[in-house]
C-alpha positions in Angstrom: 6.3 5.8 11.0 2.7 6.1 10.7 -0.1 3.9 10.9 -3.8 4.5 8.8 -6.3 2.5 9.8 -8.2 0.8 6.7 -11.1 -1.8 8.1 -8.7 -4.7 9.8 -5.3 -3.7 8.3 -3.2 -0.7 8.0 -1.4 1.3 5.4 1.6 2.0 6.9 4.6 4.4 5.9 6.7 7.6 6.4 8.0 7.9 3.3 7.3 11.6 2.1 5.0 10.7 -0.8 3.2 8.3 1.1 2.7 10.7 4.3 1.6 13.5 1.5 -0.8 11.2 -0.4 -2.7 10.1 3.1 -2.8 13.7 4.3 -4.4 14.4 1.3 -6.9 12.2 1.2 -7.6 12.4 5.2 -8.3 16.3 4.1 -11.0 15.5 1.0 -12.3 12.9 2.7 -14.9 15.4 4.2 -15.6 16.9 0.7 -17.9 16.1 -1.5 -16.2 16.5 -4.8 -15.1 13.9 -7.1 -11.7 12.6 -6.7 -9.0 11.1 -9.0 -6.3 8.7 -7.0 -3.6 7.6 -9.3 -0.7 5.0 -9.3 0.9 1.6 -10.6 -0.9 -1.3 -10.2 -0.6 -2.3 -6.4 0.1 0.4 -5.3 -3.1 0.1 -2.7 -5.9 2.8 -4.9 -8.6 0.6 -3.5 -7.6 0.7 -0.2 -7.4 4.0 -0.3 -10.6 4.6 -1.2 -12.1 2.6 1.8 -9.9 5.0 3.7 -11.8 8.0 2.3 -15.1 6.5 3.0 -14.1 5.3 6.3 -13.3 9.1 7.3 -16.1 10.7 5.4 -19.6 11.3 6.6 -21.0 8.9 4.4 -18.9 5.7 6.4 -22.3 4.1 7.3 -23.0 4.1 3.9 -22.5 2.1 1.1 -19.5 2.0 -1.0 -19.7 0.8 -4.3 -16.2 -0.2 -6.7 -17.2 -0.3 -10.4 -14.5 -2.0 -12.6 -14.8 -0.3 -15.8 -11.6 -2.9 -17.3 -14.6 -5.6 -17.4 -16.8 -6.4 -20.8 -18.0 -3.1 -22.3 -21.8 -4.4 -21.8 -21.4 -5.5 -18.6 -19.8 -2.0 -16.9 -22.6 -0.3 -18.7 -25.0 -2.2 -17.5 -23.9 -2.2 -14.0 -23.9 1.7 -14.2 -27.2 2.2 -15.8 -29.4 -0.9 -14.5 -30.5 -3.8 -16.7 -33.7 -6.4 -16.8 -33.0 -9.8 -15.8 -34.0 -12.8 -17.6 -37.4 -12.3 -15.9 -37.9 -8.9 -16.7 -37.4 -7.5 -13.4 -35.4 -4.2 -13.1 -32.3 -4.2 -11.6 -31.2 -0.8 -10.2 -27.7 0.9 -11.3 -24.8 1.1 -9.1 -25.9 5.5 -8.9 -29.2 4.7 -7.5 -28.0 1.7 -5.2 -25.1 3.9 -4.1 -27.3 6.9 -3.3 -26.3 8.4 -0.5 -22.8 6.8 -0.3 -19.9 6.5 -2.8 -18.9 4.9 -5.9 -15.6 4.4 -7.0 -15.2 3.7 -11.0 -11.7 1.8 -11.3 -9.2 1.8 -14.4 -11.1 4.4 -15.7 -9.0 4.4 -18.7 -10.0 1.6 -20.0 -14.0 3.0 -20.5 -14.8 2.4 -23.5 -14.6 5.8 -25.1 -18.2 5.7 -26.7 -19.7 5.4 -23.5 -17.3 8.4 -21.8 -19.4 11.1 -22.9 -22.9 9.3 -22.3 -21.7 8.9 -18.0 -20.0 12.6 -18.2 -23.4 13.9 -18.8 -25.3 11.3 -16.2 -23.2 12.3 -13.9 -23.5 15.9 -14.5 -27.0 15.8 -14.0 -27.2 13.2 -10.6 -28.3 16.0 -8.8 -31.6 16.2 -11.0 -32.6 13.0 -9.8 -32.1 13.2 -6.1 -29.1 11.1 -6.3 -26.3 12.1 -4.0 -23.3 10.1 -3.8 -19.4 10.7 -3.9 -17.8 9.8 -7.0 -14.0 8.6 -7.1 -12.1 7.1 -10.1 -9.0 5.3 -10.1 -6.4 4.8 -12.8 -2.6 3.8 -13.3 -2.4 6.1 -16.7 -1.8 9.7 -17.2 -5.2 11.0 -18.1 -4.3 13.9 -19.7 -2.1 12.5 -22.0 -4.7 10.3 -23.5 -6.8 13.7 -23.2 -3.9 15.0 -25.4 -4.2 11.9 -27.7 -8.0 12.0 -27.9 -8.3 8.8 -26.3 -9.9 9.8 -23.2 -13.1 12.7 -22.8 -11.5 15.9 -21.5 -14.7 17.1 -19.9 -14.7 13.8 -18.4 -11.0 13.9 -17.2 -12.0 17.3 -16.0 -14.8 16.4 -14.1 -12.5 13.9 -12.0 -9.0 15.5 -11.7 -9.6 18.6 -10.4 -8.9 16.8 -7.0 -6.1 14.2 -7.5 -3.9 12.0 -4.7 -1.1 9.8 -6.8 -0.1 7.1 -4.7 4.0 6.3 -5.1 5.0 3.3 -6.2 7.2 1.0 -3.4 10.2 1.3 -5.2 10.0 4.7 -4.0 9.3 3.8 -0.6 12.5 1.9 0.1 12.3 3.5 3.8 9.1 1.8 4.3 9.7 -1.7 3.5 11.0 -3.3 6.6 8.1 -2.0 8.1 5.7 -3.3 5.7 7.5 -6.7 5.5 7.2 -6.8 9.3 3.5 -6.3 9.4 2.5 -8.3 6.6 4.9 -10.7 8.0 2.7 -11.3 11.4 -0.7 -11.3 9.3 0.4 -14.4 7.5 2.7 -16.4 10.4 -1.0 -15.7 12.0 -3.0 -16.9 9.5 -0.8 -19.9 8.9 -0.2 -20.6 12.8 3.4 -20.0 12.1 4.3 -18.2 15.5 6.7 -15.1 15.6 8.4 -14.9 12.2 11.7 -13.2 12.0 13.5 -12.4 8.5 17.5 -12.4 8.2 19.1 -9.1 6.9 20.1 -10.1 3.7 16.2 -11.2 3.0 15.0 -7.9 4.6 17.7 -6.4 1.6 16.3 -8.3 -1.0 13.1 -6.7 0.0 14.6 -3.6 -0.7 16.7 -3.8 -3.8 13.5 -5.6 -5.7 11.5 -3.3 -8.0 8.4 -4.2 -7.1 6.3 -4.3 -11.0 3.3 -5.5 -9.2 3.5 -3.8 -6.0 2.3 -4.6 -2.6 0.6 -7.3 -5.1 3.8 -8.5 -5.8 5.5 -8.6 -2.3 2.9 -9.7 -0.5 2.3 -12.9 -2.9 6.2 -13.2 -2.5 5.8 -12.9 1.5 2.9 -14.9 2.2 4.3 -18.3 -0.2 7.5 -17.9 1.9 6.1 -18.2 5.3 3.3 -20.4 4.0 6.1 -22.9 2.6 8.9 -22.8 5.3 9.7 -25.1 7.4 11.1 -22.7 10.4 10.3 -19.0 11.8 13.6 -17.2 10.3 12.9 -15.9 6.3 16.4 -16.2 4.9 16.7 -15.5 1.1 16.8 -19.2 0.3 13.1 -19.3 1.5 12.3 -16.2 -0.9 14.1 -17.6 -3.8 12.2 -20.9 -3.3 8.7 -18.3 -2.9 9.7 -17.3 -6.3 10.1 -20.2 -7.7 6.9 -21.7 -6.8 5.5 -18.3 -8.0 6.6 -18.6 -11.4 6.1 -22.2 -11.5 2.3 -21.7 -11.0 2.6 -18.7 -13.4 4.2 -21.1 -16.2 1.1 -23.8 -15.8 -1.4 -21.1 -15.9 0.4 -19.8 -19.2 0.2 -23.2 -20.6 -3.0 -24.0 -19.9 -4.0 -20.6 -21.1 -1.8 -20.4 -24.4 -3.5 -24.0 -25.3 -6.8 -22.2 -25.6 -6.0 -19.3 -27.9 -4.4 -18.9 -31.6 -0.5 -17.8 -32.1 -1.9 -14.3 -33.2 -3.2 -14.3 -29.7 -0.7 -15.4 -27.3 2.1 -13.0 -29.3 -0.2 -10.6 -28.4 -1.1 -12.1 -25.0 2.9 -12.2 -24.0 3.1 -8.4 -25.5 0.8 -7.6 -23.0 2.4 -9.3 -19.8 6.1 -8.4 -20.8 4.7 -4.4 -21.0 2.7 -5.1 -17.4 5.9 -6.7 -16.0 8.1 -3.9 -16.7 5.6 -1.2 -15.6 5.2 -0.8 -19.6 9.1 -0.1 -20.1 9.2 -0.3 -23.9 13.0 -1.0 -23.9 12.6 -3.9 -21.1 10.0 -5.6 -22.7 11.7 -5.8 -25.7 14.7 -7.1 -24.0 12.2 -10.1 -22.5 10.6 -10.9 -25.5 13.9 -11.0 -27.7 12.8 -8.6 -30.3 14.3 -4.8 -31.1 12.3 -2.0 -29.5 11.0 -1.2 -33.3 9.6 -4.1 -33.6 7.5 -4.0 -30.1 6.3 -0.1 -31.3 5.3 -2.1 -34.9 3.1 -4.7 -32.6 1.7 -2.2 -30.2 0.8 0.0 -33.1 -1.2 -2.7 -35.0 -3.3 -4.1 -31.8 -3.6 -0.1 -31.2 -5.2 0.2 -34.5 -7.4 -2.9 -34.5 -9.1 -1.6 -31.2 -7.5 -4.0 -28.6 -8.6 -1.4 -25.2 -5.4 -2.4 -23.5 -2.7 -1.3 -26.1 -5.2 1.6 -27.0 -5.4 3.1 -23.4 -1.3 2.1 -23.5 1.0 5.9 -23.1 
């Protein structure tokens, strides 16, 4: 097993993929180029971009994430600087960043008017004395929304010629105990649990779980069950109860949610989550929802073609 240091936790693994991806980026953490990291939801992008930073020359300096799945308005204004309600300028993330790096998250979901405008700003940092390290992040396949002219090639160019892909953890089924064990001790610490120890059927239902979210997912699942029990052994009764509370809170949050919008909106807000659930399997989503797989393609294509970003940006 091997252990990567990222700020106070680890990222831990042996699994092939894994031990590839953080060769990878220990190797183009010293270069200069842009950078594309790619994989599920969860599957720890972010943290590997603090691993980058943390091994690159520019560790002292600062590291900026830029979520580009917020309000259109709001990402571009963050990028390019804005005036407050007083009138004073506030700086973009390029010239704040100068000298370290910035990292522009679900890069997929840019709006794709605005693509072309930061392929050419960021073309031309150099002309203004601004030198950072640009890195992007996405769970899509870039260059088939290149294919599908949804995405800007040149831009897609300018980040993935140097690309890590992250696996997902239902790949890494080697690696779980080991991550359940660590994770495990951060929250029996945090919690004032003492030594936790987990049964080997709940250690198996680790394994066999597909993991949508990730280490989102597990971790969430980990931490209610230690958080909630009663004792220092995690048998799968305490995880099915973890779940349980999980999708209890998820429920009220629906409810409280769906209260607030019209039925056009939560079909289409339930679309969404049923696709994010199953890692966007068409056929399982369907299955979910209780509706035949050509009625799901019908839906997706009609919030496609009214401009929704997520079922635009969706392969």
């Amino acid at each position: 097993m091997s252990v990567f240091q990222v700020s106070s936790q680890q990222l831990i693994g042996k699994n092939f993929k894994f031990q590839k991806a953080m060769e990878n980026a220990r190797t183009l953490a010293v270069s200069k180029a842009p950078l594309l990291i790619v994989g599920e939801a969860g599957t720890g992008k972010k943290s590997l971009c603090n691993f980058i930073h943390q091994n690159s020359a520019r560790k002292d300096r600062p590291l900026i994430f830029v979520d580009c799945s917020l309000d259109v308005l709001e990402v571009q204004k963050e990028i390019l600087g804005h005036r407050d309600r007083e009138g004073k300028f506030i700086k973009g993330v390029l010239e704040r960043a100068n000298g370290g790096m910035v990292v522009f998250t679900n890069i997929d979901c840019l709006d794709e008017n605005f693509q072309k405008k930061l392929f050419s700003i960021l073309s031309e940092l150099t002309d203004y004395d601004i030198d950072i390290r640009l890195m992007a992040t996405t769970e899509k396949n870039l260059s088939k929304m290149v294919a599908a002219g949804r995405f800007y090639r040149a831009l897609f160019t300018f980040f993935g010629n140097s690309m890590i892909g992250l696996p997902a953890l239902r790949e890494r089924t080697e690696d779980i105990n080991d991550i359940v064990h660590y994770y495990g001790e951060l929250f029996a610490s945090k919690y004032e649990k003492g030594k936790i120890e987990f049964t080997e059927d709940a250690l198996m239902k680790f394994q066999e779980n597909q993991w949508a979210k990730n280490f989102t997912e597990l971790k969430d699942l980990l931490e209610n069950a230690i958080m909630n029990s009663n004792h220092n052994v995690i048998d799968t009764l305490a995880l099915e109860m973890a779940e349980k509370k999980a999708e209890g809170r998820l429920v009220d949050d629906d409810e409280n949610f769906l209260k607030l919008m019209s039925l056009r909106d939560a079909e289409k807000l339930l679309i969404k989550k049923a696709l994010i659930h199953t890692a966007e399997n068409r056929t399982q989503a369907a299955k979910i929802l209780g509706v035949s797989i050509r009625t799901l393609r019908n839906k997706i294509n009609e919030y496609r073609t009214e401009g929704t970003q997520y079922f635009v940006n969706l392969r």
